[in-house]
N, C-alpha and C positions, 0 to 999 in steps of 0.2 A: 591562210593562203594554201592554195591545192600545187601541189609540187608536181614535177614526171617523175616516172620511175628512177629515171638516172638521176637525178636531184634530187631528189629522197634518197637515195641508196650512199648519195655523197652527203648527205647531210646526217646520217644514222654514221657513217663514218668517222666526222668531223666528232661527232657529242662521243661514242666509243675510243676514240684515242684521245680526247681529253680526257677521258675517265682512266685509262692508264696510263695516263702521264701523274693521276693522284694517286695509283696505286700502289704505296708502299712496300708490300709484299711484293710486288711487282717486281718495284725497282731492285731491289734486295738481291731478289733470285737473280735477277740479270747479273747485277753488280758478282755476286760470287760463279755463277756461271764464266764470267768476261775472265774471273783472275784464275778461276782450275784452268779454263780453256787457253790463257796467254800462259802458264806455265809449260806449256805442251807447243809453244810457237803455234798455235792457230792459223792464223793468218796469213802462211808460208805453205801454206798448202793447197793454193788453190791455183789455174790458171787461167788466165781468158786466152782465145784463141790461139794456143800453143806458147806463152808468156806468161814466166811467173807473174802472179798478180796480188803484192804482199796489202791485200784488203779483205776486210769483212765481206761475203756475199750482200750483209745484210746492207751495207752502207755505195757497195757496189747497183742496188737496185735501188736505192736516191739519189744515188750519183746521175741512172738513165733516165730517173723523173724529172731530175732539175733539168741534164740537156736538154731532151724532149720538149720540155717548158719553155724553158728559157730561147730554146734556138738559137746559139751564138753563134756568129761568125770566128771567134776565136776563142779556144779555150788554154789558161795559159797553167801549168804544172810546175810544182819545183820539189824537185825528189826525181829522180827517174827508177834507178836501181834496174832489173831486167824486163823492165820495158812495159809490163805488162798495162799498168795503167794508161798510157799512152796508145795502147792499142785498144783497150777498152773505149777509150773515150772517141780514137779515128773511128772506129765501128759503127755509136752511136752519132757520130757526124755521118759518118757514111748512110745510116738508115736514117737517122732528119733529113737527106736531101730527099728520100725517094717520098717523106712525109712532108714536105713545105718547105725545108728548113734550108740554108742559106749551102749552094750547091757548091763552093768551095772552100766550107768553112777547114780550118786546123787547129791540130794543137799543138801547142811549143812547149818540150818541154826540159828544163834546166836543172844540170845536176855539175857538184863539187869533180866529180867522177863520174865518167861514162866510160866503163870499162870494155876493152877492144871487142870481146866477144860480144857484149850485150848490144852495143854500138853496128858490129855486123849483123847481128838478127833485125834486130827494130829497122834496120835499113834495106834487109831481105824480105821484109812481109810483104804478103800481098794490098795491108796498106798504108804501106808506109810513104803514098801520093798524098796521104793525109797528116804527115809528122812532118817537124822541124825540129830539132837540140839545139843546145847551147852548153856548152861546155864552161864553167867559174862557176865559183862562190853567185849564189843568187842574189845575194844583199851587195855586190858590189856594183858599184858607181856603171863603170859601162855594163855591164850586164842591165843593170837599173833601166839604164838608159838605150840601150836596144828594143827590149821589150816595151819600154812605153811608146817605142819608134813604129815596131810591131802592132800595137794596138789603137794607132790612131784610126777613128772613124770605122770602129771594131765593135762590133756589141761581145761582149765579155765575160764569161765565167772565169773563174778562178779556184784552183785548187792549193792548197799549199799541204807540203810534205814531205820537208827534210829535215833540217837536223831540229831536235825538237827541247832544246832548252830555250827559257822563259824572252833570253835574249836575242836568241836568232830570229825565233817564231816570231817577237814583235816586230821586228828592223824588217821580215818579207811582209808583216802586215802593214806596217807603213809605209813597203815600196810599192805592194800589190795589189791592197787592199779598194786602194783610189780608182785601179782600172776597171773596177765592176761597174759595168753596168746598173743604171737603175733598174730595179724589177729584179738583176739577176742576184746571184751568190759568190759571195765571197766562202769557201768551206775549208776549216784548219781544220787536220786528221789528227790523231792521237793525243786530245784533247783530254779520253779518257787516263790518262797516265797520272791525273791530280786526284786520280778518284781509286787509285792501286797503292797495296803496301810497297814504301821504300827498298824493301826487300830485295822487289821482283826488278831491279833497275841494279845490282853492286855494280855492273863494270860500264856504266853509261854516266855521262853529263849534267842528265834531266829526272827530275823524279818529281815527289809530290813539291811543291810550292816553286819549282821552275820548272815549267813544262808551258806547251802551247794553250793549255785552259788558262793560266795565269794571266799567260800574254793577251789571249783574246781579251778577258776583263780590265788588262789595263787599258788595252788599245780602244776599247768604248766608253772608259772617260770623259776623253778628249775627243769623239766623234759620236755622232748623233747622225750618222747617215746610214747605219748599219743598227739591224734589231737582231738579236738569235729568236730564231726560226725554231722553238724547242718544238714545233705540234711534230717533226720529222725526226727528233731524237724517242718521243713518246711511242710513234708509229713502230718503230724499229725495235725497242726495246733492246734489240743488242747495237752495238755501235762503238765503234772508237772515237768518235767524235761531239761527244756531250757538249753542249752551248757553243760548239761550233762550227754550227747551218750559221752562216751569217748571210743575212738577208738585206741586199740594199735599197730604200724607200728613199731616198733623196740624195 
C-alpha cells in the first residue's frame, strides 16, 4: 500500500517510538536522568504565561496533543497550586477555538487550598474568561457532585493532580475518572513517584507502593473502560506520568 508523505512520516513515527518504548538503555537513562533532575525540584521552574507551572515541559506538550485531539468542551483539574496549569490548558482552549474546537469550552479547576494571592492572579489573567475553581477537598461528596453537575452533556478531559497518596489518587479516579469522555483521557500526574527511591519522598505521605501509579493499577481491575495509552509515555521518554495517559475506549 502507497502511503503520502504525511502518512508515511506518521507511520516511520509510530514503528520509532515503539522501538523506544523497548529500549532498555533508554529507559534507564530517563529513569536516572528523572531522579538527579527531581532532586533539584525540576519541575518548579518553569512558567506558562506568567504562572508557575509545577510540570515537565515534556508532558506539558501531551498535555496540547490530547486538547488539540480530543477538543473538549470542558477540561476538569484537581490540584491548582499557582495557577499555572490552568492557564496552560485556557490557552489551549483558547487556540482550539480559533482551530475548530468548541468556542466556549473551560476549565475547572479544584483545589484543598486556593491561596488568596494565587486565587487573585488566576482571576487577573487575561484569560481567566476561560477558568472556574472550586475550593474543598476534591474527593468530597458535594464537590463530587458539582462537577458531575458541571459536566453534563460535556465532552471531557480529565487531569488529576493532587495529593498523591495511593488513596486519595484512587477515590478522584473513581469520582473523575467516569466523566471522560469516550475517545478522550483520563491523565494521573506523578505516577512516576513508584518508579523513585523512598528516599527522595522523607517528609511526604506517598512514596513507592502508595503513590498514584498504584492507584491507577488498582483502579483498572475493576474497569475495562480505560487502556494506558503507554505509545505517549515511550514518545516522551521523560515524564511524570508513566502508565498514566489513560485512555477511554468505551
Amino acid at each position: 500500500m502507497n502511503l503520502n508523505p504525511i502518512e508515511q512520516f506518521k507511520a516511520e513515527c509510530v514503528a520509532e517510538i515503539a522501538a523506544m518504548g523497548q529500549d532498555a538503555a533508554l529507559r534507564d537513562a530517563s529513569k536516572q536522568w528523572i531522579n538527579l533532575a527531581n532532586a533539584k525540584k525540576y519541575s518548579y521552574h518553569f512558567e506558562w504565561l506568567g504562572r508557575p507551572v509545577i510540570q515537565y515541559p515534556q508532558d506539558l506538550l501531551a498535555m496540547q496533543e490530547l486538547i488539540f485531539g480530543v477538543k473538549p468542551d470542558l477540561i476538569i483539574e484537581t490540584g491548582i497550586a499557582h495557577g499555572g496549569s490552568l492557564v496552560f490548558s485556557a490557552s489551549m482552549l483558547e487556540l482550539n477555538a480559533l482551530c475548530g474546537g468548541p468556542a466556549k469550552a473551560q476549565v475547572l479547576g479544584i483545589d484543598i487550598d486556593i491561596r488568596a494571592h494565587n486565587r487573585a492572579a488566576i482571576e487577573a489573567h487575561p484569560l481567566a474568561k476561560r477558568i472556574s475553581m472550586l475550593q474543598g477537598s476534591s474527593v468530597d461528596a458535594d464537590i463530587v457532585q458539582a462537577v458531575h453537575q458541571r459536566a453534563k452533556g460535556q465532552r471531557v478531559l480529565v487531569f488529576l493532580d493532587s495529593n498523591h497518596t495511593h488513596e486519595h489518587a484512587l477515590a478522584e479516579l473513581r469520582a473523575y475518572a467516569p466523566l471522560t469522555s469516550v475517545g478522550s483521557y483520563c491523565v494521573v500526574f506523578d505516577t512516576v513517584i513508584e518508579d523513585m527511591p523512598a528516599q527522595m519522598f522523607p517528609d511526604r505521605p506517598w512514596g513507592p507502593g502508595n503513590n498514584p501509579k498504584t492507584a491507577v493499577w488498582e483502579y483498572l481491575k475493576s474497569n475495562d473502560g480505560f487502556v494506558i495509552d503507554r505509545s505517549i509515555q515511550n514518545k516522551l521518554a521523560l515524564t511524570v506520568a508513566p502508565d498514566g495517559y489513560l485512555k477511554r475506549v468505551r
